[in-house]
Rosetta silent file (secondary structure, phi, psi, omega in degrees, C-alpha in Angstrom):
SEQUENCE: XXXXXXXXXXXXXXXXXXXXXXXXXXXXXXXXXXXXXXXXXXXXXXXXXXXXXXXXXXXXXXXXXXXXXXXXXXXXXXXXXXXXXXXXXXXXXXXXXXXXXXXXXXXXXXXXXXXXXXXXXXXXXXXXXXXXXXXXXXXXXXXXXXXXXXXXXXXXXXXXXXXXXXXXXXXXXXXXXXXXXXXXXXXXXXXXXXXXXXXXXXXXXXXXXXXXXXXXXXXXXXXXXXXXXXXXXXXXXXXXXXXXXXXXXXXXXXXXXXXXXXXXXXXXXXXXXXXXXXXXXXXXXXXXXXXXXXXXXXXXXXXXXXXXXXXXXXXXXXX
SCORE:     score description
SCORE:     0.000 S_00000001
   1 L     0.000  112.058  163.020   14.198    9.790   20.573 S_00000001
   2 L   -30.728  130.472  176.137   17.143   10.187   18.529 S_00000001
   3 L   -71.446  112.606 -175.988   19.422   13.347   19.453 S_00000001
   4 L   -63.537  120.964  161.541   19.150   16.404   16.594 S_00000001
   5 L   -20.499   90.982  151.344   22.163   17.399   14.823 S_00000001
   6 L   -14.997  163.941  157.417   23.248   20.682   16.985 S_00000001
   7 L   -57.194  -64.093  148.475   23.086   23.936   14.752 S_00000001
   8 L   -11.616  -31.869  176.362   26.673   23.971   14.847 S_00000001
   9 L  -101.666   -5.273 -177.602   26.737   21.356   13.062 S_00000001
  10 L   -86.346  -13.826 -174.940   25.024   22.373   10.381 S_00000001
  11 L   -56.346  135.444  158.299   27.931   25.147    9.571 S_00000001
  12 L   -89.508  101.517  147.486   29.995   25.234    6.373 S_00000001
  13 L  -100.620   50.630  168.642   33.441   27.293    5.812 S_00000001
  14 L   -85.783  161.939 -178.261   33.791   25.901    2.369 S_00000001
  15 L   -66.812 -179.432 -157.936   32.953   29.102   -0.610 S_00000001
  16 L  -168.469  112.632  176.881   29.067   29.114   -0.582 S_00000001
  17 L   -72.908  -58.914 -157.129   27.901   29.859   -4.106 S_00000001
  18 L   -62.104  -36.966 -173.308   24.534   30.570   -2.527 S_00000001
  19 L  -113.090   15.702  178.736   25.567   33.363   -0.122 S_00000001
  20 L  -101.394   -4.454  159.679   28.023   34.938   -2.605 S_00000001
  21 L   -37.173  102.389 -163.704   25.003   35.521   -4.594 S_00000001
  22 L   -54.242  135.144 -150.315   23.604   39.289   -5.378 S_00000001
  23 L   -87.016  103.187 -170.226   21.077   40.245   -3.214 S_00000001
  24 L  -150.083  145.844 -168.930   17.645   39.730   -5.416 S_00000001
  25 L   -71.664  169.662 -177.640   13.851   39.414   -4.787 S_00000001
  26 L  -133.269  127.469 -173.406   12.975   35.626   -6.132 S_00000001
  27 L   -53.490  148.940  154.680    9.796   33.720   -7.410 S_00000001
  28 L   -88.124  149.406 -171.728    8.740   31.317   -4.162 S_00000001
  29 E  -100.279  136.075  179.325    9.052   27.815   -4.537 S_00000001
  30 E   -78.621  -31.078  157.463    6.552   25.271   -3.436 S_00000001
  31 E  -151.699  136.969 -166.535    8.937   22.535   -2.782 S_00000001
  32 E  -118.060  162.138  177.911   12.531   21.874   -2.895 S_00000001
  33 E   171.647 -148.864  140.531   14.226   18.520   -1.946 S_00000001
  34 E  -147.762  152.395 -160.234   15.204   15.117   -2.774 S_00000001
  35 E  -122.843  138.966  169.528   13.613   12.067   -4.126 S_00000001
  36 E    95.844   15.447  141.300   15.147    8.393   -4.370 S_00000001
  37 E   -25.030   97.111  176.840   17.237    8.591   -1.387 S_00000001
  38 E   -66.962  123.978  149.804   18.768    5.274   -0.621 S_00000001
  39 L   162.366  151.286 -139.997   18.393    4.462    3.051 S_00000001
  40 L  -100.414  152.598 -151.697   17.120    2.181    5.219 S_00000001
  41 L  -124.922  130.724  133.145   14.019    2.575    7.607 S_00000001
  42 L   -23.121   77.558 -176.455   13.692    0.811   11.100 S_00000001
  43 L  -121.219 -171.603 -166.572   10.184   -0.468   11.612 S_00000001
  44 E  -121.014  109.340  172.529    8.251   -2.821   13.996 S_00000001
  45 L  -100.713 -179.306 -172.505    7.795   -6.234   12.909 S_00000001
  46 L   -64.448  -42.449 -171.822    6.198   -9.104   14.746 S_00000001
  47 L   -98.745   11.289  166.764    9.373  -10.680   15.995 S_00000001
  48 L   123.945 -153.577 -175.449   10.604   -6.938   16.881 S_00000001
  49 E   -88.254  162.846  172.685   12.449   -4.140   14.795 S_00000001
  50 L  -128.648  166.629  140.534   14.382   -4.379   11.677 S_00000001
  51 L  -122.035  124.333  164.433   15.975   -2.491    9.232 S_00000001
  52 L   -83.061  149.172 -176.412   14.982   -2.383    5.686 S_00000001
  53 L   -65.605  131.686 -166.951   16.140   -1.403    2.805 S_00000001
  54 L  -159.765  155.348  167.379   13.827    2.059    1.479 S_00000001
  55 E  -111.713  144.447 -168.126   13.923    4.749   -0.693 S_00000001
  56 E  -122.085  144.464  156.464   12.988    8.217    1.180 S_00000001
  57 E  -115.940  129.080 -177.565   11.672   11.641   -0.397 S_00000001
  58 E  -154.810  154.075 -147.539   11.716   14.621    1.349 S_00000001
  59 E  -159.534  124.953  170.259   11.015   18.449    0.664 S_00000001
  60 E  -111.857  168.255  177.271   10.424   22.072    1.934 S_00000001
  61 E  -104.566  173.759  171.724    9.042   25.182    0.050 S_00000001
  62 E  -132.732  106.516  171.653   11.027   27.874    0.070 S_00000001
  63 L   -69.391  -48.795  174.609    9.261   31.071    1.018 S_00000001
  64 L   -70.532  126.385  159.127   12.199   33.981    1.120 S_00000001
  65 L   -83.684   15.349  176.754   12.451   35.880   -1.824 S_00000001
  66 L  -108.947    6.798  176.509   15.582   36.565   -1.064 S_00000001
  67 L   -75.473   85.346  177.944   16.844   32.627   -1.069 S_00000001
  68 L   -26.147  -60.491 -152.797   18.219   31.193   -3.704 S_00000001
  69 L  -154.872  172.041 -142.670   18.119   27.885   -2.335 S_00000001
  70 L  -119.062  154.836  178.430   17.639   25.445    0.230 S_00000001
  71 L  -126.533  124.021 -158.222   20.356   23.521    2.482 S_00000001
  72 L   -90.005  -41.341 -178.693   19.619   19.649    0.703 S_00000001
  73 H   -35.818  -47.132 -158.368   22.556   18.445    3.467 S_00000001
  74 H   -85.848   -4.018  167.864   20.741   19.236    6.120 S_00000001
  75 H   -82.131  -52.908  159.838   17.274   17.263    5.310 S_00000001
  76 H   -11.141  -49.880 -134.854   19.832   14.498    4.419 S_00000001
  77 H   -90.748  -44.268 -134.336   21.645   14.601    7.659 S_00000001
  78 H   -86.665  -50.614  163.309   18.421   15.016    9.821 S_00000001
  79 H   -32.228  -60.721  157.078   16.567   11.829    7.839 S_00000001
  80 H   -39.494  -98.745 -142.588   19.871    9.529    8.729 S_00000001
  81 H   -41.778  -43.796  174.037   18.874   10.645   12.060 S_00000001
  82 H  -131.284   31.629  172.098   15.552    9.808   12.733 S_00000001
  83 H  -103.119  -43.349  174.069   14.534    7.007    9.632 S_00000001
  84 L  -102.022    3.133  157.803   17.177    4.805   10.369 S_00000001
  85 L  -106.658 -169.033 -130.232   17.658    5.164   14.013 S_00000001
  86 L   -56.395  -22.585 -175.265   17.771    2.843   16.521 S_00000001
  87 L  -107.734  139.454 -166.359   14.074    2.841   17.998 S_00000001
  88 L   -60.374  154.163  174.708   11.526    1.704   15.119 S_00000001
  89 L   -97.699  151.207 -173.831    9.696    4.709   13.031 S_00000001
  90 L  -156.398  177.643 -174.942    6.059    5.236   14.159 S_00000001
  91 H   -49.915  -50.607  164.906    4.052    8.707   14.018 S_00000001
  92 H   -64.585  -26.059  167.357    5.590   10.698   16.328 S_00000001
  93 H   -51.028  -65.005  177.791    9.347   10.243   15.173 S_00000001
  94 H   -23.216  -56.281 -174.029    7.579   11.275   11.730 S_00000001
  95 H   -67.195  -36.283 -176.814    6.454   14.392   13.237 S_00000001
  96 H   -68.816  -32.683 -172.263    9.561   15.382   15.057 S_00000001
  97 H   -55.578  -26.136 -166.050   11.549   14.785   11.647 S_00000001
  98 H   -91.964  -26.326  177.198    9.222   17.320    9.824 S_00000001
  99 H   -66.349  -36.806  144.425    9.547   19.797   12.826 S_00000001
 100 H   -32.299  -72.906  -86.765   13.210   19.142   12.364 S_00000001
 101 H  -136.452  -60.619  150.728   13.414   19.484    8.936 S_00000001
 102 H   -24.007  -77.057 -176.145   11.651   22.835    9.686 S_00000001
 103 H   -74.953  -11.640  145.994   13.715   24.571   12.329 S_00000001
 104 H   -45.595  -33.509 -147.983   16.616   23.593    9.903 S_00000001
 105 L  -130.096   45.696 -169.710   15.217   25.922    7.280 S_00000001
 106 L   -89.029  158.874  177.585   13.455   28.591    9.890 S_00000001
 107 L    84.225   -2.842 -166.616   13.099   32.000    8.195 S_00000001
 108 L  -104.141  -33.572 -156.215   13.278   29.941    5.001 S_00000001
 109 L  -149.721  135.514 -179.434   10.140   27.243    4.538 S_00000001
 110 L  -102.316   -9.132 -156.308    6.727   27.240    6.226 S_00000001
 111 E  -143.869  124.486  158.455    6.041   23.533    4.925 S_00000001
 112 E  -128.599  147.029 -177.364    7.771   20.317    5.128 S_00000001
 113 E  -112.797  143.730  166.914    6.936   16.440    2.942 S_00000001
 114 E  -138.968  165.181  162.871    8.418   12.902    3.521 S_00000001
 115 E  -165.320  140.280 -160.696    7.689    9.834    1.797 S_00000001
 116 E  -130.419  136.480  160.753    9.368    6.581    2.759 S_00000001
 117 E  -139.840  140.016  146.069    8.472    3.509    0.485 S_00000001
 118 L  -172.430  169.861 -172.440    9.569   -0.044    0.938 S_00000001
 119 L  -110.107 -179.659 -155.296    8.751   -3.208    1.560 S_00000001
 120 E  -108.088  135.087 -164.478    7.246   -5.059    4.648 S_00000001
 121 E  -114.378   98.896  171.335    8.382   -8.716    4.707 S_00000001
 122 E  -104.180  119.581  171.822    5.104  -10.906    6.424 S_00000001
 123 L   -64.640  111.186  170.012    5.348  -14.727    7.175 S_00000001
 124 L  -119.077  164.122 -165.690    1.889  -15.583    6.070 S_00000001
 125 E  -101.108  154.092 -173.788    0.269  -19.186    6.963 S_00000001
 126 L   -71.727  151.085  159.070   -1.223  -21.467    3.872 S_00000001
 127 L   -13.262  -89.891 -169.574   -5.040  -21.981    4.006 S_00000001
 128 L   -92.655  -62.795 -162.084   -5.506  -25.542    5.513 S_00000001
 129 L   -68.306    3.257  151.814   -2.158  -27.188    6.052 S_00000001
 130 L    96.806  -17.794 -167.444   -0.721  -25.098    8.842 S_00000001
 131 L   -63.461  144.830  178.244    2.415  -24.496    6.053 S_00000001
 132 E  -146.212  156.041 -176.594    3.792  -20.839    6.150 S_00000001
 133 L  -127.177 -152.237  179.335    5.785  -18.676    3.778 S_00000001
 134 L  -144.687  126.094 -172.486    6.996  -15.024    3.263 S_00000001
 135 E  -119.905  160.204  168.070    5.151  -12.685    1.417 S_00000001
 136 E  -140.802  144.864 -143.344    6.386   -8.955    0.505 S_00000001
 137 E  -108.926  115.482  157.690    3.834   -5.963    0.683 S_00000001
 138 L   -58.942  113.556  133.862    5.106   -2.398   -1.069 S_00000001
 139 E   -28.967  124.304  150.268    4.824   -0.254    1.745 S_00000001
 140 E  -148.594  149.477 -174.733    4.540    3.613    1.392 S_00000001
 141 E  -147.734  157.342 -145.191    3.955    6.192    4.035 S_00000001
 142 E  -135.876  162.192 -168.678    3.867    9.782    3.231 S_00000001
 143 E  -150.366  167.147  151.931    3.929   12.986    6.537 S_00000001
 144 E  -173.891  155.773  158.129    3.570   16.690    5.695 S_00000001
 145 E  -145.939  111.725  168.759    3.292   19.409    8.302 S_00000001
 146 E  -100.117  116.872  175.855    2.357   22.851    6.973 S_00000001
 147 L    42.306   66.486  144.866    1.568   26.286    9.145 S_00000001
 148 L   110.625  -40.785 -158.052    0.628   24.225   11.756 S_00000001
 149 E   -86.313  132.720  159.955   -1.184   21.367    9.897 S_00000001
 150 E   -89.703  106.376  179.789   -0.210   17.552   10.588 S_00000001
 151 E  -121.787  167.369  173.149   -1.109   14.660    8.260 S_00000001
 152 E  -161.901  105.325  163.276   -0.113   11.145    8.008 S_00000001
 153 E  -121.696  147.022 -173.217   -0.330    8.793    5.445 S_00000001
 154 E  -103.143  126.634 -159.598   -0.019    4.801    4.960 S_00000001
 155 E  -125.739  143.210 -173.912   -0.208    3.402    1.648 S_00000001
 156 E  -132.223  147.675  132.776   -0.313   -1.193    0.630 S_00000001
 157 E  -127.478  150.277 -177.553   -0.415   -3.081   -2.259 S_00000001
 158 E  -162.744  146.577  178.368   -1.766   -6.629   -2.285 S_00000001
 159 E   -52.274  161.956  144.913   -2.467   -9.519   -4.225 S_00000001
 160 E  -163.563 -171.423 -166.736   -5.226  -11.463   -4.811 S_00000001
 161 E  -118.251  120.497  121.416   -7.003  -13.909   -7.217 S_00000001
 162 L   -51.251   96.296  167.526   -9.789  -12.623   -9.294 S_00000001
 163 L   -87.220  130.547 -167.244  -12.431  -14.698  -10.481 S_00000001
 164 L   -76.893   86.586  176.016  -14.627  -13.152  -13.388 S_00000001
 165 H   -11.388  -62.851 -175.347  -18.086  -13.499  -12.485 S_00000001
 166 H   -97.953    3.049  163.727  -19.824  -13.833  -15.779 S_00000001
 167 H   -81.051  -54.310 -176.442  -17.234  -15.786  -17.069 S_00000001
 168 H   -43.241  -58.390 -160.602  -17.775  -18.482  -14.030 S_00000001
 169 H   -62.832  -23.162  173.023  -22.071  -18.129  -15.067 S_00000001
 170 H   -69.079  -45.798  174.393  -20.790  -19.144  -18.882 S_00000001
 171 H   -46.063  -67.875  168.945  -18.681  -21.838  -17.564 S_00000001
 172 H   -56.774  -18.078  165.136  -21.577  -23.401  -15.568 S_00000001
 173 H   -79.167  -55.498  164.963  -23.709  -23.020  -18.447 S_00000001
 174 H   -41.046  -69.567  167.580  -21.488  -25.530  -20.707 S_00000001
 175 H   -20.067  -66.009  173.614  -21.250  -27.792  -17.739 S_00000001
 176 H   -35.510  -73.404 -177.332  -24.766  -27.701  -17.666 S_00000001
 177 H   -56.957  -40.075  174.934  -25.570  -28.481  -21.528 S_00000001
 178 H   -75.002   -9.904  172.693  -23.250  -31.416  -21.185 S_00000001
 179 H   -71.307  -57.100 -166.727  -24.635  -32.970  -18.384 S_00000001
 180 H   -63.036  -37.466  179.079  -28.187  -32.747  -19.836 S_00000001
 181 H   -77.241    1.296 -170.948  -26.803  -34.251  -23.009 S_00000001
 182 H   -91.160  -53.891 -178.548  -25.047  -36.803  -20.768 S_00000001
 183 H  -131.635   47.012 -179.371  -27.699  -37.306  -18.627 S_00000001
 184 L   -90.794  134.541  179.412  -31.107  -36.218  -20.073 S_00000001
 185 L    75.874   20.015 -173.585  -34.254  -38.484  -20.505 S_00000001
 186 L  -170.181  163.969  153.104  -33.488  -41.188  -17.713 S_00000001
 187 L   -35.321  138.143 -174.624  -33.043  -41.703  -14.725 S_00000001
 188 L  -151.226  141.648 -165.153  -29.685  -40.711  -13.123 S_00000001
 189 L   -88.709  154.327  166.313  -27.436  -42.198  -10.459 S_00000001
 190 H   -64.232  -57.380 -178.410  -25.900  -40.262   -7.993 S_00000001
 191 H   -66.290  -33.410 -171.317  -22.344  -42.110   -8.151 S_00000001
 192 H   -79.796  -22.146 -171.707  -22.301  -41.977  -11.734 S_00000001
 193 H   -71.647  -26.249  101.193  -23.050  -38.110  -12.176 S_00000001
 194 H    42.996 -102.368 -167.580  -20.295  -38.454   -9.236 S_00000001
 195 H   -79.469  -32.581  177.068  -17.758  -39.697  -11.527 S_00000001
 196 H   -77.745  -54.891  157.640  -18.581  -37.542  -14.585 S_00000001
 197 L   -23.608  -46.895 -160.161  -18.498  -34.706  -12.817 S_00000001
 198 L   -77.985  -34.135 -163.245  -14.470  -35.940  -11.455 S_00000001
 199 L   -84.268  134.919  171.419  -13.948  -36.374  -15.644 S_00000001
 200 H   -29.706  -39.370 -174.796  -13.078  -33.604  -18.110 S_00000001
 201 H   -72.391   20.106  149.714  -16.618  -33.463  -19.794 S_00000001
 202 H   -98.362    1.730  175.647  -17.425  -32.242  -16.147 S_00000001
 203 L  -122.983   29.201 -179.109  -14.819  -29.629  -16.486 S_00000001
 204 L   -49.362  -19.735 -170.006  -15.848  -28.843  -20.079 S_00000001
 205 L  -155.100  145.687 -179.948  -15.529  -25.183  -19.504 S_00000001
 206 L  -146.363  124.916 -174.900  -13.656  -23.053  -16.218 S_00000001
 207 L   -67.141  174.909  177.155  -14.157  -19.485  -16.024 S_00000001
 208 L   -99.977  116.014  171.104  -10.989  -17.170  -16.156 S_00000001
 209 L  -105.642  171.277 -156.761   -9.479  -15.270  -12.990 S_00000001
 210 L  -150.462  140.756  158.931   -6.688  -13.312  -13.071 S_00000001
 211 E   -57.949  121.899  170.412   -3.716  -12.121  -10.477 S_00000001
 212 E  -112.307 -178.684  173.064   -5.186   -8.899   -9.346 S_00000001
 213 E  -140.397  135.357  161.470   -3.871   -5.815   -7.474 S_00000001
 214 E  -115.437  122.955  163.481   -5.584   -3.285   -4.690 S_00000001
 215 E   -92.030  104.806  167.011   -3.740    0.052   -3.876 S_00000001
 216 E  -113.049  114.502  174.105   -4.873    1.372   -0.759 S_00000001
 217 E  -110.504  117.453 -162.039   -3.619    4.744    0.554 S_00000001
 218 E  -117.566  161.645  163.095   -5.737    5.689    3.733 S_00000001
 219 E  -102.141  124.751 -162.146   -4.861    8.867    5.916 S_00000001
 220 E   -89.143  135.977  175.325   -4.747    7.694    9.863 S_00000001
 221 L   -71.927  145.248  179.279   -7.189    9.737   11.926 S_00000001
 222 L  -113.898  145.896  174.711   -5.604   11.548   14.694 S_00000001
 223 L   100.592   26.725  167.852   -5.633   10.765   18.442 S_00000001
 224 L  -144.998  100.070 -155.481   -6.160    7.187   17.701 S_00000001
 225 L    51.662   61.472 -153.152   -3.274    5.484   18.323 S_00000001
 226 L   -69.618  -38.372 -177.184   -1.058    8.189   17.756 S_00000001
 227 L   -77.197  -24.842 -154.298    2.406    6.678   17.863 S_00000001
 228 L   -69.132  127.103  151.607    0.996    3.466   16.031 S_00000001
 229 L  -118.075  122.988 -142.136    1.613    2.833   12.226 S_00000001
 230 L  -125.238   65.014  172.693   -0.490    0.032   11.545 S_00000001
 231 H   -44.846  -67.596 -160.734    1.237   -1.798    8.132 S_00000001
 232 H   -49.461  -74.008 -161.115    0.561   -5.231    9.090 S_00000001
 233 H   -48.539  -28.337 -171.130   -3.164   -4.579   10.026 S_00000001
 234 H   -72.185  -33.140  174.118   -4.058   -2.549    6.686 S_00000001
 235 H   -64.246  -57.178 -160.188   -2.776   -5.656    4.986 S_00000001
 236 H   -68.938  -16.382 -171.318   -4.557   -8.184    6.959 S_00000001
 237 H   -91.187  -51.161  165.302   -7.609   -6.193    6.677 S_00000001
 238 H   -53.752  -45.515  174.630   -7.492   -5.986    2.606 S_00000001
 239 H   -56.812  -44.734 -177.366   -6.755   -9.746    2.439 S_00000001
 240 H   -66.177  -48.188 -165.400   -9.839  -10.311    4.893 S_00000001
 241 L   -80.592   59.595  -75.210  -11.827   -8.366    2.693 S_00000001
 242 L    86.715  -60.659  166.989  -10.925   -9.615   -0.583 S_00000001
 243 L    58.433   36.564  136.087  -10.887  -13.333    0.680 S_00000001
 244 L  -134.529   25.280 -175.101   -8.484  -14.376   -2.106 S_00000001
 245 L   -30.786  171.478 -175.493   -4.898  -13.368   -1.465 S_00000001
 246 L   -75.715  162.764  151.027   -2.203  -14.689   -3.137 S_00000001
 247 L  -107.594  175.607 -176.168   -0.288  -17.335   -1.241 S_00000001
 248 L  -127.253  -60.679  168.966    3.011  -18.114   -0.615 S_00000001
 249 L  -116.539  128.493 -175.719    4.265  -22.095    0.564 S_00000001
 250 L  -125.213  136.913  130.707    0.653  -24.232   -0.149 S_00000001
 251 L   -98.575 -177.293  174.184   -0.020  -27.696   -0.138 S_00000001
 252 H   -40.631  -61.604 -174.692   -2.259  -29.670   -2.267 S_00000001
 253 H   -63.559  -34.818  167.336   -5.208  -29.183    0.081 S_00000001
 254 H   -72.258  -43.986  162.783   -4.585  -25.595    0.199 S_00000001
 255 H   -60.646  -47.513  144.280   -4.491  -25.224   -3.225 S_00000001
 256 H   -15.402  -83.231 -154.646   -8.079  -27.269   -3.129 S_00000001
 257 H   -57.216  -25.351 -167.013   -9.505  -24.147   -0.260 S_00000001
 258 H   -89.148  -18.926 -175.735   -8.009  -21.600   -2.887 S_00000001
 259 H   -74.401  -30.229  170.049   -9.765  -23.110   -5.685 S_00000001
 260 H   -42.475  -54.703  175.034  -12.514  -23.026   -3.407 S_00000001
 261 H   -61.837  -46.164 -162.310  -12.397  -19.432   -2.203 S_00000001
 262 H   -72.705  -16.317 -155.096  -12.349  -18.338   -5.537 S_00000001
 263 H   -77.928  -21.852 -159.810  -15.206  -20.331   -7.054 S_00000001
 264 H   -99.491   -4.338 -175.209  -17.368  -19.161   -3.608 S_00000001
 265 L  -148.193   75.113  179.440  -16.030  -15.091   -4.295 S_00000001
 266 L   -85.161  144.666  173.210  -16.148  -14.421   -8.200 S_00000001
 267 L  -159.962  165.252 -173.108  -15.898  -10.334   -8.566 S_00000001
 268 L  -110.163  158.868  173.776  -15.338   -7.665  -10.840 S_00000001
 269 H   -63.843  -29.168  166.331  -12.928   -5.015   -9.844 S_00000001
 270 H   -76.548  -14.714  163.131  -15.802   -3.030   -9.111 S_00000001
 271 H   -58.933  -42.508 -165.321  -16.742   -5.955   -6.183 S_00000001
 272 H   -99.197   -0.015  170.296  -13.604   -5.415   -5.103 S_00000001
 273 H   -83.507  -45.029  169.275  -12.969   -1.797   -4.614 S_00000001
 274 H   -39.369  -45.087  169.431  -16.160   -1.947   -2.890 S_00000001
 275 H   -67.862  -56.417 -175.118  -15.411   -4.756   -0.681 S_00000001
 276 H   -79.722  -34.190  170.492  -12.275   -2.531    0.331 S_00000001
 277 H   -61.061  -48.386 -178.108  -13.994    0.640    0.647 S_00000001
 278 H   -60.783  -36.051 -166.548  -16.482   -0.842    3.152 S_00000001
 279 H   -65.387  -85.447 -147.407  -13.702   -2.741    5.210 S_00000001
 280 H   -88.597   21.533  154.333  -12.060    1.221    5.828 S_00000001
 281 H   -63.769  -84.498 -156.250  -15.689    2.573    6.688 S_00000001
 282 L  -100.524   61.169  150.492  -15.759    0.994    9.361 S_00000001
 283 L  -112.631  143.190 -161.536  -12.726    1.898   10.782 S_00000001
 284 L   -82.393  -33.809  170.445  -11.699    4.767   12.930 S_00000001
 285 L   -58.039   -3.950  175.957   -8.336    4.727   12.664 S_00000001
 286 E  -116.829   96.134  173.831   -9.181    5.700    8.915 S_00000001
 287 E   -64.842  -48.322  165.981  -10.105    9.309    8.324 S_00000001
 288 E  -144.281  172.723 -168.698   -9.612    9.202    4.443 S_00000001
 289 E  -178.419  128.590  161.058   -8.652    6.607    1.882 S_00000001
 290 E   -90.128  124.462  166.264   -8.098    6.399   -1.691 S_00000001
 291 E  -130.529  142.128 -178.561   -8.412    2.600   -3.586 S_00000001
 292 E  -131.061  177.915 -169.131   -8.172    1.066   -6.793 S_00000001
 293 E  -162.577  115.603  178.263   -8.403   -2.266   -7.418 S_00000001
 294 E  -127.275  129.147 -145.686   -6.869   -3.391  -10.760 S_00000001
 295 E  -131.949   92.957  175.399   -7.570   -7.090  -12.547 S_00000001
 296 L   -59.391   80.361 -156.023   -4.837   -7.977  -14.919 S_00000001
 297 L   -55.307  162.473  157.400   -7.346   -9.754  -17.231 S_00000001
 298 L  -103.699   -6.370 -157.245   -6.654  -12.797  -18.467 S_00000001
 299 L  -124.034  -25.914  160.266   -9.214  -13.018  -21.456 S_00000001
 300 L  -130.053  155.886 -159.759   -7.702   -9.390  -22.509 S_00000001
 301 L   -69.244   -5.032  167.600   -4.636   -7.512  -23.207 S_00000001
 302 L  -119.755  154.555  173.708   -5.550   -4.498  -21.005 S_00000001
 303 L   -97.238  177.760 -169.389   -6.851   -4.564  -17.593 S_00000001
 304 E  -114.860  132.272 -166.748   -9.751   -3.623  -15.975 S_00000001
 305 E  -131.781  169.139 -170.710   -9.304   -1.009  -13.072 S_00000001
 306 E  -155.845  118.357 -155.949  -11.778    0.512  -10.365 S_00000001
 307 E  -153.844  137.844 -170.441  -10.852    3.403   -7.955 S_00000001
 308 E  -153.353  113.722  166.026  -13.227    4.805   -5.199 S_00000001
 309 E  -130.529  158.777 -178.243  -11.971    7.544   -3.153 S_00000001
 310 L   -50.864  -82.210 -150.767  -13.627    9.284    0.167 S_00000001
 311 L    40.230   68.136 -169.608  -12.075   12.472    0.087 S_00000001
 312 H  -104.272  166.860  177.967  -13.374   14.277    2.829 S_00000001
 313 H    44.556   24.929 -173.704  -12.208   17.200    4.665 S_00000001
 314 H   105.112   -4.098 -172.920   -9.308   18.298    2.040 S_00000001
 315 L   -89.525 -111.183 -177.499   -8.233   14.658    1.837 S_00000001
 316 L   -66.410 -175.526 -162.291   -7.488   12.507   -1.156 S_00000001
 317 L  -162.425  126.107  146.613   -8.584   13.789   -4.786 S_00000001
 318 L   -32.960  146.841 -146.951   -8.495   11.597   -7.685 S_00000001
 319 L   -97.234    0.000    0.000   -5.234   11.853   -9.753 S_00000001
């Protein structure tokens, strides 16, 4: 565990606007802070820790009516301390930062927030061909500790391929009329239906899919795997559940299995918020979880979106 900034160190003897202030009661504030902090967060990849590149937010209320204000250095100093040092961030570092972040501001703020977002860089492998690439997942993972209270949350986005369901059953309906006018009223060989099939009139019509996106923000249950933040798997779990991610270096034959995948898992955005909602049922490690699932049509100029959230016990709320 990274060592905390001494008190001492926290000291000014520069003028202080703040404490030359007249002595006045004050509205309380719910949170004070800063958002869009550049600096980079330490996590646990496969082949061991890194640092990435992140933006951080972080924020206390301010409770004394007699405070003007907040000391913004000292959330500053105490993030550099434990986001970016040397041992990877996982829940408890999280916790000590907001208990930090706290005992910076005691007598001032009863409540402290983080939010870290950036992204997680995964080598994923192609379909068939054994070929592998680098894909990168927006990342976002959010803390709060209030009077007492402890939360933690992990937030993905991830690709996939939509196929439109009733567009595929239209598609197969041309296909269909053109066969019968092809091959209607006779007998019909196997090799040649075969080869017509292989020919454009056997591709007279191909439904439309679309690059889609699922946002999943779950809250981690506590006392399950406490230190553990578990990026990679929340990815790996939406991609199993989905069963059309995006890819990254394909071969031919891969490109085949994707046309494949899709034609064998046509969905609507409401299949696929569904499909992701069931995947973080049954998990334990997931206490609450918000998801959309949004399908950047291709046959129109707006998209089609789908959002399903749990909300249990106080957790997520529809925005």
């Amino acid at each position: 565990m990274t060592d905390l900034p001494s008190p001492d160190s926290f000291t000014d003897p520069l003028a202080d606007e703040v404490a030359r202030m007249p002595a006045a009661r004050l509205a309380p504030l719910d949170r004070v802070g800063m958002r869009g902090i550049e600096m980079p967060v330490r996590v646990l990849l496969d082949d061991g820790p890194a640092l990435l590149p992140a933006r951080v937010e972080v924020a206390v209320d301010l409770r004394d009516p007699a405070a003007r204000g907040i000391h913004m250095s000292r959330l500053y100093r105490l993030c550099d301390a434990h986001v970016s040092a040397a041992e990877p961030l996982d829940r408890s570092r999280l916790r000590a930062l907001l208990e930090a972040l706290l005992a910076s501001h005691a007598g001032l703020s009863q409540g402290a927030w983080l939010g870290i977002a950036f992204e997680l860089p995964l080598r994923r492998v192609a379909l068939l061909s054994g070929l592998s690439g680098w894909r990168q997942y927006p990342v976002r993972i959010a803390a709060s500790l209030e009077q007492g209270r402890w939360r933690c949350e992990l937030g993905v986005d991830v690709l996939y391929s939509s196929t439109c369901p009733g567009s595929a059953a239209m598609a197969r309906q041309v296909v269909a009329q053109r066969f019968s006018g092809r091959f209607g009223g006779g007998a019909v060989d196997a090799a040649a239906v075969a080869r017509w099939l292989e020919s454009p009139d056997g591709g007279a019509a191909t439904p439309h899919a679309q690059r889609s996106r699922a946002t999943l923000d779950v809250r981690l249950a506590d006392g399950i795997g406490e230190a553990h933040l578990p990026m990679a798997h929340l990815v790996d779990l939406a991609e199993r559940a989905l069963a059309t991610p995006v890819q990254a270096a394909v071969k031919r034959m891969d490109e085949q299995e994707f046309a494949r995948l899709n034609g064998a898992h046509p969905m609507y955005c409401e299949d696929a918020a569904r499909r992701l909602a069931a995947a973080l049922d049954a998990e334990a490690w997931v206490a609450d979880y918000a998801i959309e699932a949004a399908h950047l049509e291709s046959l129109h100029p707006h998209d089609a979106v789908a959002r399903v959230v749990k909300g249990v016990a106080g957790g997520f709320t529809p925005d």
